[in-house]
C-alpha positions as a Markdown table, in Angstrom:
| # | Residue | x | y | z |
|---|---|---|---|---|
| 1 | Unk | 22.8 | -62.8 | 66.6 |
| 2 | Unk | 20.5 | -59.9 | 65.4 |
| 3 | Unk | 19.4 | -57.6 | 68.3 |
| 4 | Unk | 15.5 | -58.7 | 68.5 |
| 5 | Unk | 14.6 | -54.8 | 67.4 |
| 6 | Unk | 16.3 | -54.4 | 64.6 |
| 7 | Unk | 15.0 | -58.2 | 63.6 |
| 8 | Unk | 11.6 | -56.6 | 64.0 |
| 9 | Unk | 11.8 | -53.6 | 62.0 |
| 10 | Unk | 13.1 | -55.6 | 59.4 |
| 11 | Unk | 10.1 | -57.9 | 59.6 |
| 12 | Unk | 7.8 | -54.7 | 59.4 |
| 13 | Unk | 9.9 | -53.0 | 56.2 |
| 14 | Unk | 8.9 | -56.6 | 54.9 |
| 15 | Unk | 5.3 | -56.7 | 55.4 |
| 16 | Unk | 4.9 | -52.8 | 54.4 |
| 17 | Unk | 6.6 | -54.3 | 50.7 |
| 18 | Unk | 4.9 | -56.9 | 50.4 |
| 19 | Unk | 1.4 | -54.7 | 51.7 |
| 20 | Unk | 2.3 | -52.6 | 48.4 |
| 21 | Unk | 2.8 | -55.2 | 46.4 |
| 22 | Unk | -0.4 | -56.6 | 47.3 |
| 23 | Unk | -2.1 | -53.9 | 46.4 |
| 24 | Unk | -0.3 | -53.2 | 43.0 |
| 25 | Unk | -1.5 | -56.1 | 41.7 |
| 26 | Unk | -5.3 | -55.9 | 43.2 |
| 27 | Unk | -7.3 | -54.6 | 39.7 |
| 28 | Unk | -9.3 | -51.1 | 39.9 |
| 29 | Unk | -11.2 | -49.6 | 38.0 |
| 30 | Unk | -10.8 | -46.3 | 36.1 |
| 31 | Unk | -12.6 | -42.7 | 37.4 |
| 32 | Unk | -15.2 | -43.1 | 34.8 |
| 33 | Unk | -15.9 | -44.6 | 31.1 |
| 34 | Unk | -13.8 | -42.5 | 29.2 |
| 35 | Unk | -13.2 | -45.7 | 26.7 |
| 36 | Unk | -16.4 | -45.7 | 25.7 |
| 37 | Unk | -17.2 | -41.9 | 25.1 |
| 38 | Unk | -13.6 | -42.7 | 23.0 |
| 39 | Unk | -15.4 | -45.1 | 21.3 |
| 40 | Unk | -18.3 | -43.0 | 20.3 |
| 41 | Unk | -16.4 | -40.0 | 19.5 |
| 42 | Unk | -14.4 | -42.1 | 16.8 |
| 43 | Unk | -17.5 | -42.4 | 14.7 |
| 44 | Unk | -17.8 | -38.7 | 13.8 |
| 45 | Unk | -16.9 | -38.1 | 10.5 |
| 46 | Unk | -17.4 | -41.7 | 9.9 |
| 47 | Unk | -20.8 | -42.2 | 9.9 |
| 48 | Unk | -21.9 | -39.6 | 8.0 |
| 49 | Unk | -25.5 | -40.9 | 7.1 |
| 50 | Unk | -28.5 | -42.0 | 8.6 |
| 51 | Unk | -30.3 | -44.9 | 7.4 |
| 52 | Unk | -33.2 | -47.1 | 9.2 |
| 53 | Unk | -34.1 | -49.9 | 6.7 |
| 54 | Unk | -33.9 | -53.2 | 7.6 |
| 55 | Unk | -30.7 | -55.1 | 6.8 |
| 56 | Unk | -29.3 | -58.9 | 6.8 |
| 57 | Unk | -26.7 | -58.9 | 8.9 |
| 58 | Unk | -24.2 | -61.4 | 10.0 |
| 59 | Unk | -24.3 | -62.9 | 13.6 |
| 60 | Unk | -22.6 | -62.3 | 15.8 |
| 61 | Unk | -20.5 | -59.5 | 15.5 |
| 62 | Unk | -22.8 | -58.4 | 12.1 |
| 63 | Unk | -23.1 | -54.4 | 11.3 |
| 64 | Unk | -24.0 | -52.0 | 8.3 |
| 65 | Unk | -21.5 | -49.9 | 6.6 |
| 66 | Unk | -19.8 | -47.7 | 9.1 |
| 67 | Unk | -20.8 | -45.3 | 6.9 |
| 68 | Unk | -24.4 | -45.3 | 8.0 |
| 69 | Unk | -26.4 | -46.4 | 10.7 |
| 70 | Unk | -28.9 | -45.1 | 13.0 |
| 71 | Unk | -28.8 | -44.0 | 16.5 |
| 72 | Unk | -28.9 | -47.0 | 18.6 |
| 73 | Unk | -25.7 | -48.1 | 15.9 |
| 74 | Unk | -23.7 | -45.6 | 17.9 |
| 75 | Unk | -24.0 | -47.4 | 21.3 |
| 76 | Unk | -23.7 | -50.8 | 19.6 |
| 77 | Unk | -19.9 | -50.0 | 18.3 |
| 78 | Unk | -19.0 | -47.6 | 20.9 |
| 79 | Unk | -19.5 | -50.8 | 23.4 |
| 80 | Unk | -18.0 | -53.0 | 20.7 |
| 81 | Unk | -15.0 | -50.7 | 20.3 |
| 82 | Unk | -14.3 | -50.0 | 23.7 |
| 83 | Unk | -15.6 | -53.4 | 26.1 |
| 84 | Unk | -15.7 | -56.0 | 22.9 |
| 85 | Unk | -19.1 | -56.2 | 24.3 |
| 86 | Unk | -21.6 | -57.5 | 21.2 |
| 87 | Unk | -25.2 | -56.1 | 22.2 |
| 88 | Unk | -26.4 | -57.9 | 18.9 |
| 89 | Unk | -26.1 | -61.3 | 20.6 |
| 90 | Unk | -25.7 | -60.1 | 24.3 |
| 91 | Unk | -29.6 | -58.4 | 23.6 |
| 92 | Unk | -30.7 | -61.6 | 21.1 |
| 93 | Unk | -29.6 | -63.4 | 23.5 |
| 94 | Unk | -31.1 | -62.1 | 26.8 |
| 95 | Unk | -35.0 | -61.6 | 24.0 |
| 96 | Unk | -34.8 | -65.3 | 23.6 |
| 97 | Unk | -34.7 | -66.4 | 26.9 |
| 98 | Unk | -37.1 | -63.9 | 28.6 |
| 99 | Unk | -39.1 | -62.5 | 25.8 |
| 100 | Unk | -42.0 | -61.7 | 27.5 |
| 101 | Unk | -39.5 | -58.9 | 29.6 |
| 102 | Unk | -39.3 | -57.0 | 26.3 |
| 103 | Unk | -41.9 | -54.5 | 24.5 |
| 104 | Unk | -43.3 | -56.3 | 21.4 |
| 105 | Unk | -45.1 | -53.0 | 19.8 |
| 106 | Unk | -47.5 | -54.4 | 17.0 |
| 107 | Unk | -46.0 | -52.5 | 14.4 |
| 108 | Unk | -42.8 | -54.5 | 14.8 |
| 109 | Unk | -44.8 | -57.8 | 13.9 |
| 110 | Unk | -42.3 | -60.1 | 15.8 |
| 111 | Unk | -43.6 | -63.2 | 16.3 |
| 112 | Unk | -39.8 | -64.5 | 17.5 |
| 113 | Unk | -36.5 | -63.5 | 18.5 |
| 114 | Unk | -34.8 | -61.7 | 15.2 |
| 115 | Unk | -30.9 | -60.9 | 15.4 |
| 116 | Unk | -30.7 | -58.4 | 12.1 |
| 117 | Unk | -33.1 | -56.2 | 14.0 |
| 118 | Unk | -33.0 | -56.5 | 18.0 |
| 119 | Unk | -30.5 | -54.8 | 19.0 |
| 120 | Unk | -31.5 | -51.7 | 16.8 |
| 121 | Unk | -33.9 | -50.5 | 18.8 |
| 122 | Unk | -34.4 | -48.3 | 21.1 |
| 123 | Unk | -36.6 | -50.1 | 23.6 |
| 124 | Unk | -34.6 | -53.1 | 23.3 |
| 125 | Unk | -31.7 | -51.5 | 24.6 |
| 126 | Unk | -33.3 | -49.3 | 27.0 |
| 127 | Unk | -34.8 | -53.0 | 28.4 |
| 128 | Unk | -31.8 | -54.7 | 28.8 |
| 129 | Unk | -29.2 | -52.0 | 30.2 |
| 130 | Unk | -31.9 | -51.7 | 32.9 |
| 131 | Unk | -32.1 | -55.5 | 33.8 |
| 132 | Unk | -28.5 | -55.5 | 33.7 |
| 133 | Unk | -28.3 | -52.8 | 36.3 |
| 134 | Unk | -27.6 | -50.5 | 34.6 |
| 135 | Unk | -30.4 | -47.9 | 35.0 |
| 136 | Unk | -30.3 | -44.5 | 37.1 |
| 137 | Unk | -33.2 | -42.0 | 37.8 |
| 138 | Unk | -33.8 | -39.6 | 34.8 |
| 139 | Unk | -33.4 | -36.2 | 35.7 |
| 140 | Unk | -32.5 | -32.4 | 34.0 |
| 141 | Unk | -29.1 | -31.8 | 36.8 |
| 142 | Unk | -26.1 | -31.9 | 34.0 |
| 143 | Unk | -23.8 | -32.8 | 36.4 |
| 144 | Unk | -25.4 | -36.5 | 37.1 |
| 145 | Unk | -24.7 | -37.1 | 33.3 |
| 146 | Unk | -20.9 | -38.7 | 33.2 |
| 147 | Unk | -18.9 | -39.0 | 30.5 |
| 148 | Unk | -19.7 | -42.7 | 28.9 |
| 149 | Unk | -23.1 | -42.6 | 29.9 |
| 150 | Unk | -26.4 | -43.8 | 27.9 |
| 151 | Unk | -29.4 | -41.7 | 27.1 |
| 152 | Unk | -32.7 | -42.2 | 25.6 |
| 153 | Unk | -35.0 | -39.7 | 24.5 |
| 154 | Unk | -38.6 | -39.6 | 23.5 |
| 155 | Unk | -38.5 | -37.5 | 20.5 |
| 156 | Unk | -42.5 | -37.1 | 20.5 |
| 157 | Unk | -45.1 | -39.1 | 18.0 |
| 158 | Unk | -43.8 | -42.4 | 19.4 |
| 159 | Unk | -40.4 | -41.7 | 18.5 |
| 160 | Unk | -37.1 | -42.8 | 20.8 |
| 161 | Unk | -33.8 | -41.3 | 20.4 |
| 162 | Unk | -30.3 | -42.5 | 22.0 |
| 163 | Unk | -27.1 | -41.2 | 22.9 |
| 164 | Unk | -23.6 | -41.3 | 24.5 |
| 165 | Unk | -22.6 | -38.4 | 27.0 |
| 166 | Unk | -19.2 | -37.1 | 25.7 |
| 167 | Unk | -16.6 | -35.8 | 28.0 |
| 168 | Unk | -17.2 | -32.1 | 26.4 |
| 169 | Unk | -19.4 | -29.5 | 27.5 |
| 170 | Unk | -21.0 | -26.5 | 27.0 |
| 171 | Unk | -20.1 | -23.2 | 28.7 |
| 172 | Unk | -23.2 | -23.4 | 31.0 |
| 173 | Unk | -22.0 | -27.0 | 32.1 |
| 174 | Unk | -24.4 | -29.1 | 30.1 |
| 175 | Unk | -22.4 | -32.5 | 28.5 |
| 176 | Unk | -22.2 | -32.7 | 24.9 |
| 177 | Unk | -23.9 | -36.3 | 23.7 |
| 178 | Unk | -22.4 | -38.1 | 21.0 |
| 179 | Unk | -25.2 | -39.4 | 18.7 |
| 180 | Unk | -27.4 | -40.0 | 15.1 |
| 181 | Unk | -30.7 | -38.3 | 14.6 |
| 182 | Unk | -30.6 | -38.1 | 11.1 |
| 183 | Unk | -27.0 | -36.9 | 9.7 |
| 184 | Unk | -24.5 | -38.8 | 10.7 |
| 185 | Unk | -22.7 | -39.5 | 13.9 |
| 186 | Unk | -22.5 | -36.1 | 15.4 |
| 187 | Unk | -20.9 | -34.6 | 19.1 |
| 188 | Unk | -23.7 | -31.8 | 20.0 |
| 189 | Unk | -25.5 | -30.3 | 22.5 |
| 190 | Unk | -28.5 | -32.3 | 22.7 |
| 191 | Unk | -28.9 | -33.7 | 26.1 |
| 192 | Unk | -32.2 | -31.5 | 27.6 |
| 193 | Unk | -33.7 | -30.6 | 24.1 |
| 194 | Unk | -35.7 | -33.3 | 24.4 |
| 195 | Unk | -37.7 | -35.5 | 27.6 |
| 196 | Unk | -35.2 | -38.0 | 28.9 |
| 197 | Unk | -36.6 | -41.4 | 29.5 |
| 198 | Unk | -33.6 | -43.8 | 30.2 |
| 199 | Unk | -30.1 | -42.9 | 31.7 |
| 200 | Unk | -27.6 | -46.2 | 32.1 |
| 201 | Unk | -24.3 | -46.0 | 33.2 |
| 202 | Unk | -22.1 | -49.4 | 32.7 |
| 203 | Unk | -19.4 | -50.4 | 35.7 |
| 204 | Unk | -16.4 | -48.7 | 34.7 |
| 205 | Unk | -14.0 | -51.8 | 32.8 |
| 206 | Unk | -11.6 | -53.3 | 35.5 |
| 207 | Unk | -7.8 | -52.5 | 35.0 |
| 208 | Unk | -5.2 | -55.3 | 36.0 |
| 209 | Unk | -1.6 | -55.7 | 35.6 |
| 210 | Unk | -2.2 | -57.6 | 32.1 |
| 211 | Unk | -4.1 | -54.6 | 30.5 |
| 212 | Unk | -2.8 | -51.5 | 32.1 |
């Protein structure tokens, strides 16, 4: 018969293994959004033009050529790329059913909900990252920009811009924002140029045992 102490520190090698176990498979998330600043980066080089006329697209999942696009098409396949998240019928979507929660300028002459268009616009995104949760408090400190996060800038004469913070920065610290003003998808140093109106930072994605 087992001596009763070395019965219990066998019992408590046990529960320490399985305690580690336990937590092995618990999911946690990764340090920051790295997947999505991936996602961005991916378009320089591909996207080499700029182009804001309205296009037909298919829905969901509908895009121009990667070759062009505009600045809020940046976002849209960075999150598509990285979270398979469609804002093109997460952002139709979320318009139809609470339409008065979204700006409806009168040069946009939307009488309804339009899918080829929505999600393409600046204040449309800006609307729904924030009533997703996603907002945090504007500011000009570099170091609350992380790597992954959204920006939108006003550009001046009623003009909005948007980017994604890269995980490169300059020498004095500032991040480097992965975006489309006019050539192209570009990585530059961009982020205090102009007056920041929106900064949105998604939960970082959840890693398990199945997709580590």
């Amino acid at each position: 018969m087992p001596k009763l102490d070395s019965l219990g520190k066998g019992m408590g090698r046990l529960q320490v293994l399985l305690a580690v176990l336990a937590l092995a498979l618990i999911p946690h998330a990764w340090a920051d959004n790295a997947d999505i600043v991936v996602a961005a980066q991916s378009q320089v080089g591909v996207t080499t033009h700029y182009d804001g006329s309205y296009r037909a697209l298919s829905y969901p999942g509908g895009d121009v050529p990667a070759s062009t696009g505009v600045c809020t098409d940046v976002v849209v396949r960075a999150l598509r790329k990285a979270r398979s998240q469609d804002l093109q019928k997460l952002v139709h979507e979320d318009l139809k059913g609470n339409w008065d929660a979204y700006p409806h300028p009168a040069r946009w002459r939307l009488k309804k909900p339009d899918p080829n268009i929505d999600h393409r616009r600046v204040p449309n995104l800006m609307t729904y990252f924030a009533r997703q949760g996603y907002g945090r408090t504007p500011g000009r400190d570099a170091a609350a920009y992380l790597p992954g996060d959204i920006v939108a800038w006003d550009l001046g004469r009623g003009l909005l811009h948007i980017g994604v913070i890269s995980d490169l920065r300059t020498a004095a610290g500032t991040p480097l924002v992965v975006h489309n003003i006019g050539a192209g998808a570009r990585e530059e140093d961009i982020l205090f140029r102009y007056t920041v109106i929106g900064h949105y930072r998604l939960p970082a994605p959840i890693l398990t045992p199945s997709n580590r």
